[in-house]
PLY file of the C-alpha trace (Angstrom):
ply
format ascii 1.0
element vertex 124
property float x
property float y
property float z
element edge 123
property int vertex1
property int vertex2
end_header
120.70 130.88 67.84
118.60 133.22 66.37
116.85 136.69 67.29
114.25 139.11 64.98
112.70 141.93 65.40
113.45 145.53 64.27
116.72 148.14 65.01
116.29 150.61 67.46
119.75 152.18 67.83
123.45 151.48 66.24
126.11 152.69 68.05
129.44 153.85 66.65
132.13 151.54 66.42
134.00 152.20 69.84
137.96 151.34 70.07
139.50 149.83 73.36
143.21 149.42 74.72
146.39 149.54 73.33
145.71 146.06 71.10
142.76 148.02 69.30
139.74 146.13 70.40
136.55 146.99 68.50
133.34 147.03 69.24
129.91 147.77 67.85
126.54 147.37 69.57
122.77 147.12 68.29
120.05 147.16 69.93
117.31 144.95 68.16
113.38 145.28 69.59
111.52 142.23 69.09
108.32 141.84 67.43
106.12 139.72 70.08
103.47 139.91 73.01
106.05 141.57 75.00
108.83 143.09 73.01
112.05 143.16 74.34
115.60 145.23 73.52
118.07 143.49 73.67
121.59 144.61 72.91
123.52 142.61 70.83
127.60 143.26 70.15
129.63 142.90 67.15
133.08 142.30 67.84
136.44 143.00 65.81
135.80 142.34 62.13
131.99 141.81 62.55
131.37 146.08 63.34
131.18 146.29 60.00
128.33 143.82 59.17
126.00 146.64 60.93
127.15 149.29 58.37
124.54 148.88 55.86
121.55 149.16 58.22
119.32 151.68 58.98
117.02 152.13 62.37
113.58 150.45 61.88
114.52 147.92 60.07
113.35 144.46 60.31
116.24 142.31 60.83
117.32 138.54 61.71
120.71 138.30 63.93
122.52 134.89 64.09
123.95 135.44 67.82
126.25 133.06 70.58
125.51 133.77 74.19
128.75 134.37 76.04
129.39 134.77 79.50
132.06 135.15 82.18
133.55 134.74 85.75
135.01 137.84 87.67
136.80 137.51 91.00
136.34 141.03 92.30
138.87 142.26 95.17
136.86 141.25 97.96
137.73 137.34 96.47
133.28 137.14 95.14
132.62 135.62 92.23
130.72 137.68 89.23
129.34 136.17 86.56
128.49 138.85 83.10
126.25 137.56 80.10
126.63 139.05 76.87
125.05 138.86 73.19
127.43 138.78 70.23
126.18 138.51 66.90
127.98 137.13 63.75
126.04 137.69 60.88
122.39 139.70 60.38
120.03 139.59 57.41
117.59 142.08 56.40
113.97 140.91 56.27
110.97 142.05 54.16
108.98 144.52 56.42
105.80 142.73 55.06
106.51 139.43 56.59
106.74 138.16 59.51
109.91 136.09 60.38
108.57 133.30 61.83
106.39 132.81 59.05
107.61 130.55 55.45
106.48 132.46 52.28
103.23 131.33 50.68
103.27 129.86 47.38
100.42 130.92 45.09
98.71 128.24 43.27
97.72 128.02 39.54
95.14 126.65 39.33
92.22 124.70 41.39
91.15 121.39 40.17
87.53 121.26 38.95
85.54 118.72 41.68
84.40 115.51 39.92
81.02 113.25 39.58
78.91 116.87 40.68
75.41 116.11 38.82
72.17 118.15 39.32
70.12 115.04 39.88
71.91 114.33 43.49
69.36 114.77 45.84
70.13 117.51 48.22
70.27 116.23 51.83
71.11 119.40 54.22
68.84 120.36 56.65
69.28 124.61 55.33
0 1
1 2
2 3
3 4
4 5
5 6
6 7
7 8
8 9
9 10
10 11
11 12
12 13
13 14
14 15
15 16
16 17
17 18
18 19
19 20
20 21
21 22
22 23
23 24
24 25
25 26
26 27
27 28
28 29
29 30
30 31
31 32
32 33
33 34
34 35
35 36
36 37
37 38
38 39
39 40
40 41
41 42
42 43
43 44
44 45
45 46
46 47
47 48
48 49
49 50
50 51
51 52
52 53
53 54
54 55
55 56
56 57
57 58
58 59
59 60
60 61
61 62
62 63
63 64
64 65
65 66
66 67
67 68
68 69
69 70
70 71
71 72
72 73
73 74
74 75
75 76
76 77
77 78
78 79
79 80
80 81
81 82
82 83
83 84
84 85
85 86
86 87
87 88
88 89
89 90
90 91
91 92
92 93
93 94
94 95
95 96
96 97
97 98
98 99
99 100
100 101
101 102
102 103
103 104
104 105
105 106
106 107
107 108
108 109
109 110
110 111
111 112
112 113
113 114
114 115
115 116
116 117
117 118
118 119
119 120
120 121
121 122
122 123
């Protein structure tokens, strides 16, 4: 899966426990009707991926949904979604990402078997 839309914050990469967990967050604001933030993680090797990106820019984020069960003391279930990107791309601030890029044409064919002495038939 896929998200767009443009940075609004980068966090720090934060450290956890003694097996030296890393983590890095972003949180990406989407360029629609209604535009969402939605935080997105990079885990381990992938906090550095966000180190060459700035806030306001337009960006693409490859991301995989992940989510998980926790039994809390009382025996309940809780269930946690998160957002984890693997890889983002930078996109030109000019075009939109849903969008293909136009390709400019040469040249336009000249129209064929035009004479004057058609009669002209609109009603204008």
């Amino acid at each position: 899966m896929e998200i767009t839309g443009r940075i609004k914050k980068i966090d720090e990469t934060k450290t956890y426990g003694a097996s030296g967990f890393r983590k890095r967050e972003v949180v990406i604001t989407t360029e629609e009707q209604y535009p969402q933030m939605l935080l997105v993680e990079f885990v381990q090797d992938k906090c550095d991926l966000l180190n060459n990106y700035e806030i306001g820019e337009p960006v693409k984020i490859s991301i995989n949904l992940r989510g998980r069960e926790w039994i809390n003391p009382e025996g309940e279930a809780k269930y946690f979604n998160s957002i984890q990107g693997w890889r983002i791309e930078k996109l030109q601030a000019n075009t939109p990402a849903e969008m293909p890029p136009i390709e400019a044409v040469d040249a336009f064919e000249a129209a064929e078997n035009i004479t004057d002495n058609e009669p002209d038939d609109l009603p204008f």
